[in-house]
N, C-alpha and C positions, 0 to 999 in steps of 0.2 A: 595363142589359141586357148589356153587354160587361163580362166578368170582370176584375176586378183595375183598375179604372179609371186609377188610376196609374202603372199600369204601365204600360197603355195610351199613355198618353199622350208620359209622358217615358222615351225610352232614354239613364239615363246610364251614362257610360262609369265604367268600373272603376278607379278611380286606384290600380293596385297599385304596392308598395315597388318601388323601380327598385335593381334589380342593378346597372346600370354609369348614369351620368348623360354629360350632354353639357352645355360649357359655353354659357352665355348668351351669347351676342354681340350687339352690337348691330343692329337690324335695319335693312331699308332702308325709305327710307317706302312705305310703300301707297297703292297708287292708290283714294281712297278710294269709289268707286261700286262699285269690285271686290269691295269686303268687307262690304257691309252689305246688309243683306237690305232687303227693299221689302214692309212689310205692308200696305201699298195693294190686295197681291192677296185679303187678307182682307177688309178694307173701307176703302173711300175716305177715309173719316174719323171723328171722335170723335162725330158726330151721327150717321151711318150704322151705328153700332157700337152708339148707345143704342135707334134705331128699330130693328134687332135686337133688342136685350134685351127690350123692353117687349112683341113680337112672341112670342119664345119665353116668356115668362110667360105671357101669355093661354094659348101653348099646353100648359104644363104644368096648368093649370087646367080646361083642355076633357079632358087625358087622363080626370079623373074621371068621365066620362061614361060612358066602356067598365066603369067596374066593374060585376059583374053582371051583365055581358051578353057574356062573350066565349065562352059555349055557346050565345048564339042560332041561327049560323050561321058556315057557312066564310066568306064573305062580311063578317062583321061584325068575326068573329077577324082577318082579313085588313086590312081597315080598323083596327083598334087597335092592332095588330101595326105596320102601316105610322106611323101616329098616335106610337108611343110611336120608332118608329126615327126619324125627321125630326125630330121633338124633340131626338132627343138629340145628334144631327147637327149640329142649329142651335145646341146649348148648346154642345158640343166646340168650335169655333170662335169662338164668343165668347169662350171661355176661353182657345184660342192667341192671339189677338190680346192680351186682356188680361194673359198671362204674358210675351209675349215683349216687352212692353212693359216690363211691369215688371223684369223682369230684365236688361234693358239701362239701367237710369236707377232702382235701388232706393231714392233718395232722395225719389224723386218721390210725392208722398202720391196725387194723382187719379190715379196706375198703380196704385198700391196698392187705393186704393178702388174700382178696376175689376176687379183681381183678385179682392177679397173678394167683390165681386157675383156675378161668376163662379163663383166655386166655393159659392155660400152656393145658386145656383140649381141646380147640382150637386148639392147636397145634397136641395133641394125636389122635384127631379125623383125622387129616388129612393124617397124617402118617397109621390111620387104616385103611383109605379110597381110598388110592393110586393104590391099584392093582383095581380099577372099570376103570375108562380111559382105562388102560391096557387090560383087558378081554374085554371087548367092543370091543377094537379095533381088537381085535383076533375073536370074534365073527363073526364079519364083515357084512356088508350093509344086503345083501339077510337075511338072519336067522333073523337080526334085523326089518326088515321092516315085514315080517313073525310073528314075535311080538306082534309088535302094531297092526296088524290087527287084532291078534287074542285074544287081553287082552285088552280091556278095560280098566284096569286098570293101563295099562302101558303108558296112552292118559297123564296125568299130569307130565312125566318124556319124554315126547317124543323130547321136545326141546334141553333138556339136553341128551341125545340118538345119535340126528341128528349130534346136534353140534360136540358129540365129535368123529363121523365119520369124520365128515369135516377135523378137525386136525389130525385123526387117523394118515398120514404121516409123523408128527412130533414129537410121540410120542417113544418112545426110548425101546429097547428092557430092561429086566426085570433089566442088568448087566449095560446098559448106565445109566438108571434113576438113579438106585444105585450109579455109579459114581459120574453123577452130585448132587447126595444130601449130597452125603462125602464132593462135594469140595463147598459146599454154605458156610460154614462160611467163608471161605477160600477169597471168591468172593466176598462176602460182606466187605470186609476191607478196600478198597478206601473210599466208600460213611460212613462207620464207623471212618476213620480217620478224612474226611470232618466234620465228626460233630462234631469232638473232638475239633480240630483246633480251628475252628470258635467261636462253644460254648466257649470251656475252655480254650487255651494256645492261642489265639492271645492276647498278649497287646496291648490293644486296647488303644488311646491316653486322656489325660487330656488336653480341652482349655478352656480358660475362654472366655466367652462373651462377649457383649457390655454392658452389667451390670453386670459386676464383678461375677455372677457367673461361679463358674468351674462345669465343667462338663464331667465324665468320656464316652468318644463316644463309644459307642457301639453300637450291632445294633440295638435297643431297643430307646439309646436317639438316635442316628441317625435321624429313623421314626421322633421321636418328634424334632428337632432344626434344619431339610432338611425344615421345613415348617415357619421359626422365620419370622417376619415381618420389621426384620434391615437385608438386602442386605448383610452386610459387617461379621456379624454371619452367615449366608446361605455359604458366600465364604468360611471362616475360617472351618465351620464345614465338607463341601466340601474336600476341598484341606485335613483336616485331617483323615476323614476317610478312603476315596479312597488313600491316601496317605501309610495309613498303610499296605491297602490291597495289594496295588506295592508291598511293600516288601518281603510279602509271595506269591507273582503271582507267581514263579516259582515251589512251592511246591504244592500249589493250581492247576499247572497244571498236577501234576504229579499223582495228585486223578482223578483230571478229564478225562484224559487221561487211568488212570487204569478205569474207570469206564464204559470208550467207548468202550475200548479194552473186556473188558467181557460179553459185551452188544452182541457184534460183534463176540467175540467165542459160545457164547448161542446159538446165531442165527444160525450160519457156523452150529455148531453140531445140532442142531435141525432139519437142512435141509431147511431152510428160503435164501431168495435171501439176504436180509439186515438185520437192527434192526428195521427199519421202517415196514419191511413187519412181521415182527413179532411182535411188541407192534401191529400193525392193523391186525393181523388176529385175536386177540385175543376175539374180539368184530367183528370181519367178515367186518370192514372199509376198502372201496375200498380207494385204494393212491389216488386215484385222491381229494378225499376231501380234506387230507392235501396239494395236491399241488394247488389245486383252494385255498386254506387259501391263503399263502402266495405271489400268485401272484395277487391276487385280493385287498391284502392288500396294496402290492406294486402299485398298480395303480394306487389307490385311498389316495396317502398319502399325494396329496393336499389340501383333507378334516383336516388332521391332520396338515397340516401347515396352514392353515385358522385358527383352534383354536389356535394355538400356538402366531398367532399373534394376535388374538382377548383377549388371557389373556396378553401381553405386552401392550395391547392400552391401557387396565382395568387398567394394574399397572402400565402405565407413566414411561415405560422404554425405554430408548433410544436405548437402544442392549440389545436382551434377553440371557439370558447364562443357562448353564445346571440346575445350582444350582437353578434356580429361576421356574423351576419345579413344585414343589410341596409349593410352596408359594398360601393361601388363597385370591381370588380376589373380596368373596363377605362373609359376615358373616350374621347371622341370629339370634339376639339375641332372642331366645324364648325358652321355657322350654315347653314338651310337656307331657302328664302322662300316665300310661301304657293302662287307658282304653281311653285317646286320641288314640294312634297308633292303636288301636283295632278297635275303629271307622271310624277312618283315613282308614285302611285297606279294611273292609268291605263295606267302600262308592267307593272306588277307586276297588275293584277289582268287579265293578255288571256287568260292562261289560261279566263277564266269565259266565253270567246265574243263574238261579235261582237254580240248582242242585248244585253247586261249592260253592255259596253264603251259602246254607243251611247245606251243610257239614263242612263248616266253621264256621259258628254262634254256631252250635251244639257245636263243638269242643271248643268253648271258653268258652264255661260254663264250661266246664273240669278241671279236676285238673290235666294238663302235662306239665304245663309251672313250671318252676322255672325261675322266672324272674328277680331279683335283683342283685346287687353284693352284697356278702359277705364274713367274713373273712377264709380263707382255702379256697373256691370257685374256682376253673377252671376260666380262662378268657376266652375272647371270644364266640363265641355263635356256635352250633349244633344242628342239628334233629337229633334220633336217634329212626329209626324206625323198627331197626328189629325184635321186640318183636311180632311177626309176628301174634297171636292169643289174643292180649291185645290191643295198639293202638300207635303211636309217644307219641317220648319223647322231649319238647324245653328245651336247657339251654339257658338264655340270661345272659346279666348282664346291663339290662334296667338304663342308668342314666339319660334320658331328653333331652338328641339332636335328633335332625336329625337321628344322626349315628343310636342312637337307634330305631328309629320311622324304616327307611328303613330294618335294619337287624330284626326287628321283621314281616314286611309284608316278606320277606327275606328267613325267617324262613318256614315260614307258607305255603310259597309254599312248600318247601321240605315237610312238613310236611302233606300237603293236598294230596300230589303226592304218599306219603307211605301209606295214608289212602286207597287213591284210587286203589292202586297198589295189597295189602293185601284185599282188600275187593271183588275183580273183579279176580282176581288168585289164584292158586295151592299154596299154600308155595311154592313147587319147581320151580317155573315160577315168583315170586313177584319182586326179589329183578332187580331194571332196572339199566342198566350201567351208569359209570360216563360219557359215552358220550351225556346219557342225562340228568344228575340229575339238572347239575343246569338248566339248560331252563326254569321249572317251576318257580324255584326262581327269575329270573330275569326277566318273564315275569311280574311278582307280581308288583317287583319293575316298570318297566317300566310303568304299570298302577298306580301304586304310583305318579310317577313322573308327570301323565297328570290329575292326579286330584289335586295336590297341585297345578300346574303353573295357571288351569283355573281357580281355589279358593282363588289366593294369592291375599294381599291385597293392593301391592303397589309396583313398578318397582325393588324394593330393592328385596322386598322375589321373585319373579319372575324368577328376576337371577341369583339365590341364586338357585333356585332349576335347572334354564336351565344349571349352570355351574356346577353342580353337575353329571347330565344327560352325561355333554359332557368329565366330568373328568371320569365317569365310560366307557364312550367309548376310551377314549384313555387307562388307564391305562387295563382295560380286554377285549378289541379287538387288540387296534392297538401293543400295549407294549406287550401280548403276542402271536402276531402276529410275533412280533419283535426275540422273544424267540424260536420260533417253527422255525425260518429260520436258528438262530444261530444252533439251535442242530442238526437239519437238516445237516449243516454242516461241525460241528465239527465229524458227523460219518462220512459222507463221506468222511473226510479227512483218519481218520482213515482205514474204509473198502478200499481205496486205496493205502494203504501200509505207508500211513505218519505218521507223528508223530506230536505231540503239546507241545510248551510249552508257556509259560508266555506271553511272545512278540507274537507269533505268534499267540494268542488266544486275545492278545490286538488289534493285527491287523484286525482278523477279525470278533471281534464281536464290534470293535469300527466304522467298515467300513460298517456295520448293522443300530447301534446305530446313527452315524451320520446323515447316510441315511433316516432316522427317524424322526430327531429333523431338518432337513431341513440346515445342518449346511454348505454346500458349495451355499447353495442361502442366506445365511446371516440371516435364519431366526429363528436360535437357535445356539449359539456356546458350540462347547460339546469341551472343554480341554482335551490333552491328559492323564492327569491321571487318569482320571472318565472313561477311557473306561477298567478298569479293572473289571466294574461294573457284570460282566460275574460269576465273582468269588463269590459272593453273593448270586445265586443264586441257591437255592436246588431242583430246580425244577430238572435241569440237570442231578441229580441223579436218574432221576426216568423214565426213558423209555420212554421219548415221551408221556407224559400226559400233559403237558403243553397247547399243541394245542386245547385242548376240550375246554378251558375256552373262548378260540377265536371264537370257532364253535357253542358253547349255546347263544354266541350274536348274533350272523347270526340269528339261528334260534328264539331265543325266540322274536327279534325285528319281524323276514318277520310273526312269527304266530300271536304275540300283534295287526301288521298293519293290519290283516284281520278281526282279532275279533273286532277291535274299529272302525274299516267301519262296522258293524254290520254284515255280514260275518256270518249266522248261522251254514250254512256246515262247516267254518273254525271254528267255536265254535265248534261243533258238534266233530271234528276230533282230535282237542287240546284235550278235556276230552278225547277221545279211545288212546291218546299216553299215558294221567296220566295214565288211567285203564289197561292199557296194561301190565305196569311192566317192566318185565325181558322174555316175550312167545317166544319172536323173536330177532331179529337180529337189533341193536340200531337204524343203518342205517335205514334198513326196514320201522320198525315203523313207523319213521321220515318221510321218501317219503308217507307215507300211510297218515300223518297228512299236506301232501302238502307240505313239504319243505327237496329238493336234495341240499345238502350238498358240492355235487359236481359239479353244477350247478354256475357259476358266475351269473345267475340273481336272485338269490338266495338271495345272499348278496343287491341288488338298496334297499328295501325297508329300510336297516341302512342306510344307505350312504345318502338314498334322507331325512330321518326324520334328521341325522344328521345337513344336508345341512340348512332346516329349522329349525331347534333349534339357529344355527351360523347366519340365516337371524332374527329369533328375537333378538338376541342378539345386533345387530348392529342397529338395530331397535330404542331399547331401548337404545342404548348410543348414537343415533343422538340424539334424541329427548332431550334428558338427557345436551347434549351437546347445542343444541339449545336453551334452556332453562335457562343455562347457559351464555351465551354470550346476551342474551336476553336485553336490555337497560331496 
């Protein structure tokens, strides 16, 4: 019933390339009741969890009852309505128990085999659940609106009611649906080969470095030796990975290209003008947002070549080049500890009021964090809030940088926003879209960012944190700014009868890519082999979700800029977008908390804090410079 179920569930955090790093130090020990969450609050135990299971089976079995009768009356709608929301209540929480198990001990087979129960019931449910869209749409507007007037009860399912009048046109008579669910595996084998490829059968290349170690490139060390501190490793590692990927670019396009093409029959048979008008009705997003994205990005990509030259001054290069990207320009040797970020967090986010503050502090007394790494452990960090009648869940894997300090403020917005969301909403109205989950997270971060630069203790850590700042706007605005134009694209190429392959997909997401890195004003040279960089990326396999990561920076920056002018209304509005949820329409919401999406002045307030982040910056290396040359 709740869109994008995945979504729903897990908020992971963005592992973008880091501009500047912090070294590792070693940490102190942890208190260890401090850092491990207690899923006791989900269930008592592994028998408790199975009398669950067996409970929510019977109930997705009884749901077949309602087929065919959910025009009897408001009354009966109401009952199945409520019937299929409880279910799916009960099966969400079977599932964070069985996940969060699993992902702290992945060696473990019965967590495994708990999971796949989990989500295999996931799956039953959906398939039981299929003819409701269907009768709804048969139902139709009048007898429905008749309804809700006349059941009270049927007021916490009415969003989900409305909505799915609104698609009713798209939905496919009993014999279409059934076709399209025959042919889904079927459809699913481009983006299933894509990951075979990549993951398993490229060979991927052996080089040795400027210190004798070898190193098998993958994309894994890739990340790690795109960042080396010797120029002539940056080239080598360069020229060999995107090198490798030339050679599968034409196979690579031939997923890509089956992937558009099916994107683009969904649509056709669905009754959509495009794949863009259908990944955005999904969530009710007018086109105009994503076309304000991208030409707004475009405007303004002299902001992006101001940084690009501001990390060449830093690194004393003569000609900046592709590879030299993701090379660190300021380091931060400090070590920070899990109840520093805690602190760190709570002083940097007071701006957001004393109701946000208090729901926060509560929450850290709690046992929901598992905060460490360790062995079998899941990497990387998630909320996981669907436990919709218990509370979020964090994994982190807390080591003492930076990295860690931000993904834990990071965290905790997602995690405030699910408290907020469940505590203020219906179950069947909680869960809020991915077009706005991260906002909250990176609003966090952004007040992160303005409490360590005012608090830092010396030009070093300053620009250390402003180039952090500005590495997060390039890589999650402008970079996938950059992405949302390519896919953009590559369907229209398709939706107009073309075809793609290798070269042709080099040409133009290299003619993007350049465009980008400022490369015919001389202000970044991007090689042609690196513009295969297209092929890398899995985003493209997934419908136009790319763009939202571009659009929660608009927003989370224009809502941060009003709450930190002290802006009580703009406070006031930001909490009713957390509390809000899932009630309404992503978009909606958003205009209701002050900021249209489709609006280019939407976007001045990143652009001008940008502008000023790049004016200290330059600040600080005159001065720095002056100081220098000083007699």
């Amino acid at each position: 019933m709740k869109r994008y179920l995945g979504l729903c569930l897990l908020a992971i955090t963005i592992q973008t390339p880091a501009e500047s790093t912090t070294e590792s130090l070693p940490l102190s020990q942890p208190e260890p009741t401090a850092s491990v969450w207690d899923i006791s609050d989900l269930y008592p135990d592994i028998a408790s969890w199975d009398d669950a299971r067996d409970y929510a089976t019977a109930q997705i079995s009884a749901i077949g009852e309602c087929e065919g009768i959910l025009d009897d009356s408001a009354s009966v709608l109401a009952d199945c309505l409520s019937q299929v929301s409880d279910t799916y209540k009960a099966l969400l929480r079977l599932y964070v128990y069985a996940f969060l198990n699993k992902d702290t001990n992945q060696g473990n087979i019965q967590h495994q085999e708990r999971a796949s129960v989990a989500q295999e019931l996931l799956l039953e449910f959906t398939e039981a659940t299929r003819f409701v869209k269907q009768e709804l749409s048969h139902i139709g507007e009048a007898t429905l609106n008749h309804y809700l007037n006349e059941s009270t009860r049927l007021q916490e399912h009415d969003f989900f009611i409305r909505n799915t009048l609104r698609q009713s046109e798209h939905i496919l008579s009993e014999e279409g649906e059934h076709v399209l669910r025959a042919a889904s595996d079927a459809l699913q084998s481009t983006s299933s080969t894509y990951s075979v490829l990549v993951n398993n059968d490229i060979p991927w290349p052996e080089i040795t470095l400027s210190n004798g170690a070898k190193v098998t490139l993958d994309p894994m060390a890739y990340e790690v030796h795109r960042a080396s501190a010797n120029r002539n490793d940056r080239k080598r590692v360069f020229e060999s990975f995107w090198g490798t990927y030339q050679h599968f670019r034409q196979t690579l396009a031939i997923t890509l290209e089956g992937q558009i093409k099916k994107e683009a029959m969904v649509a056709r048979v669905r009754g959509f003008d495009s794949s863009l008008d259908r990944a955005l009705s999904q969530d009710n997003i007018p086109e105009a947002v994503y076309r304000t994205l991208l030409s707004t990005a475009n405007e303004h990509l002299t902001s992006l070549h101001r940084l690009l030259g501001l990390r060449q001054r830093i690194l004393g290069l003569g000609e900046s080049r592709y590879y030299d990207l993701y090379t660190p320009v300021v380091t931060l040797p400090r070590e920070f500890t899990l109840e520093e970020a805690a602190t760190l967090t709570q002083a940097a986010l007071k701006p957001l009021g004393r109701n946000y503050g208090e729901a926060l502090r509560k929450a850290l007394t709690q046992h929901w964090l598992h905060a460490y790494p360790a062995p079998g452990k899941r990497k990387g960090a998630y909320v996981m809030g669907a436990a919709y009648d218990v509370h979020p869940f964090l994994m982190l894997n807390f080591e003492g940088t930076f990295d860690s300090v931000s993904t834990y403020a990071h965290e905790w917005g997602h995690a405030i926003h699910s408290l907020m969301a469940n505590s203020h909403q219906p179950f069947s109205k909680s869960a809020y879209s991915s077009f706005i989950s991260e906002i909250p997270s990176t609003v966090n971060e952004l007040l992160l960012f303005d409490y360590l630069r005012d608090n830092a203790s010396s030009d070093d850590e300053k620009l250390f944190y402003l180039f952090r700042e500005l590495n997060l706007l390039r890589s999650a605005f402008f970079r996938q700014a950059q992405f949302a134009e390519f896919e953009l694209a590559i369907h229209e190429q398709i939706e107009s009868g073309g075809n793609l392959s290798g070269d042709k997909l080099n040409t133009l997401y290299g003619s993007i890519q350049k465009r980008h890195a400022g490369h015919s004003m001389g202000i970044m040279q991007v090689s042609e082999p690196y513009t295969v960089e297209w092929a890398s990326i899995p985003h493209f396999y997934r419908n136009f979700s790319v763009y939202q990561y571009a659009t929660s920076m608009v927003a989370a920056y224009n809502l941060a800029d009003r709450i930190t002018t002290g802006d009580e209304d703009a406070r006031q509005q930001y909490l009713a977008l957390l509390q809000a949820g899932g009630s309404d329409y992503p978009y909606k919401l958003l205009r209701n908390s002050g900021v249209d999406l489709a609006d280019p002045a939407t976007y001045r307030p990143m652009i001008q804090r940008m502008t000023r982040l790049m004016d200290e910056v330059e600040h600080i290396l005159d001065r720095q410079d002056t100081k220098n040359t000083s007699p």
